[in-house]
C-alpha positions as CSV (number, residue, x, y, z in Angstrom):
1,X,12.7,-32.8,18.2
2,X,11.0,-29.2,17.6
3,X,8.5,-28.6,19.9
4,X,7.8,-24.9,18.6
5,X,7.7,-23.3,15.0
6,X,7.9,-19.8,14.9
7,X,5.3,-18.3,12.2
8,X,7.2,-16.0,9.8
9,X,4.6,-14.8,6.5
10,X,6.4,-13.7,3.0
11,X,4.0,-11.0,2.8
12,X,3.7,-7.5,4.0
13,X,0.7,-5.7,4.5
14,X,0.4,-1.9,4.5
15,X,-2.7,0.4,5.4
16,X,-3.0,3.3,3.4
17,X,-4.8,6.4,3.5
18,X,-5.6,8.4,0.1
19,X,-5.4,12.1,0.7
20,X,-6.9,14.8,-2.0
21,X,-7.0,18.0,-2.0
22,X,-10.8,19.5,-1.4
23,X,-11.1,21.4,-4.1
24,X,-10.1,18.7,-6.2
25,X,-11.5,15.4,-5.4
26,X,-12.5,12.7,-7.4
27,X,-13.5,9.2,-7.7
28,X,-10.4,7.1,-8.0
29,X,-10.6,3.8,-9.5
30,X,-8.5,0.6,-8.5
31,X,-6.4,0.7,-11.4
32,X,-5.9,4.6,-11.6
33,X,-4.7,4.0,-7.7
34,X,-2.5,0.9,-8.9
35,X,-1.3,3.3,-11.9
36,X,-0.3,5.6,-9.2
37,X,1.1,3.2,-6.8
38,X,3.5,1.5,-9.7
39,X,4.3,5.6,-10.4
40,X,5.5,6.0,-7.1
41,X,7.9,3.1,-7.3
42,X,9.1,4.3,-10.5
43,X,10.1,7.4,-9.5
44,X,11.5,6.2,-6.0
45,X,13.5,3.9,-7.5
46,X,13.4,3.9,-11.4
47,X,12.2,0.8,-13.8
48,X,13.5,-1.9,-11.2
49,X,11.3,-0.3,-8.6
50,X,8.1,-0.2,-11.1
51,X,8.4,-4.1,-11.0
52,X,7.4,-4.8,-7.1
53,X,4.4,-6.7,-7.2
54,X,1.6,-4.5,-5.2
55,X,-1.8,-6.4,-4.2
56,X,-4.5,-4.1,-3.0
57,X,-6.8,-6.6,-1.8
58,X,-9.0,-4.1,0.0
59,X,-10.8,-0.4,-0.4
60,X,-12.5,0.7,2.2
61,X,-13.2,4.7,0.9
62,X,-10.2,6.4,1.3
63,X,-8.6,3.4,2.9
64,X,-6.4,0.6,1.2
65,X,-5.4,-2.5,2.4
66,X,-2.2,-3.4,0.2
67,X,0.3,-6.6,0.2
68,X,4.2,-7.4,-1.2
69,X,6.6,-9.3,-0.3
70,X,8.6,-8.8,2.9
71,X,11.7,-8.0,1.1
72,X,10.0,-5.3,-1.2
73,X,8.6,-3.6,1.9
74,X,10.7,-0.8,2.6
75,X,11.1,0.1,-0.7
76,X,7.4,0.3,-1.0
77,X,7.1,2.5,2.2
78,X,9.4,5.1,0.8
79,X,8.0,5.2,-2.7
80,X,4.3,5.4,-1.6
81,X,5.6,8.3,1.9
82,X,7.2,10.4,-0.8
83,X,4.7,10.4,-3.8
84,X,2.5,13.0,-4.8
85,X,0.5,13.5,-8.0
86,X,0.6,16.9,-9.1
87,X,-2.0,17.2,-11.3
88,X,-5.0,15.6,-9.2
89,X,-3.2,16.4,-5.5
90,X,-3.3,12.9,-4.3
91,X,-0.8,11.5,-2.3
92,X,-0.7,8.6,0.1
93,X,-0.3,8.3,3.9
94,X,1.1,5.2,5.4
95,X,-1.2,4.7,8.7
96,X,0.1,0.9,9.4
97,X,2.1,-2.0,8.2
98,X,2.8,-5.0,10.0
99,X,3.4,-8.7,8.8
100,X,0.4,-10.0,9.8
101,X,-3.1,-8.8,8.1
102,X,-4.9,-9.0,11.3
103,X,-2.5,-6.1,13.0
104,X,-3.1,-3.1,10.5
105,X,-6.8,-2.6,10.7
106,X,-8.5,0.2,12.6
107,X,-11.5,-2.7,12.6
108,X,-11.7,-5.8,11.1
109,X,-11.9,-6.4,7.4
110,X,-14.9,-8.3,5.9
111,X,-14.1,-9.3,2.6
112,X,-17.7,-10.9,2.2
């Protein structure tokens, strides 16, 4: 008989920071940032990299809330550490990641 079930989740969840250079910034739309994000993983890690499923299910200005799967984590840490887009100056700042959502926030999230 089990009396206890250890939660385990499949999915990863990252808190990002998007840095630009002052001189420089602009707007950034979701899918320019995913553009960039699946850019990163390219270059990390070459065409087999570019095909990790990335989720940003939230954008709080020059935050991003951003799931994969457990096993595709590290790979996305590395990718998104290292990257930096010449020509606009962004690059990313991993501020979190945990496995549970609820861990990575500076505050809570309302997605309503």
């Amino acid at each position: 008989m089990v009396l206890h079930q250890r939660i385990k989740s499949e999915n990863y969840y990252i808190l990002v920071k998007i840095l630009q250079n002052s001189s420089m910034e602009i707007e950034l739309e979701e899918l320019t940032l995913r553009h960039f994000i699946t850019l990163a993983l390219s270059q990390s890690f070459g065409i087999f990299g570019s095909a990790i499923s990335v989720d940003i299910i939230h954008r709080d200005a020059s935050l991003l809330y951003l799931r994969c799967h457990i096993n595709d984590s590290e790979k996305l840490l590395l990718a998104l550490g290292s990257y930096i887009r010449e020509p606009e100056q962004v690059r990313f700042q991993v501020l979190h990641a945990s496995n549970f959502l609820f861990k990575i926030g500076p505050k809570p999230i309302s997605f309503y």
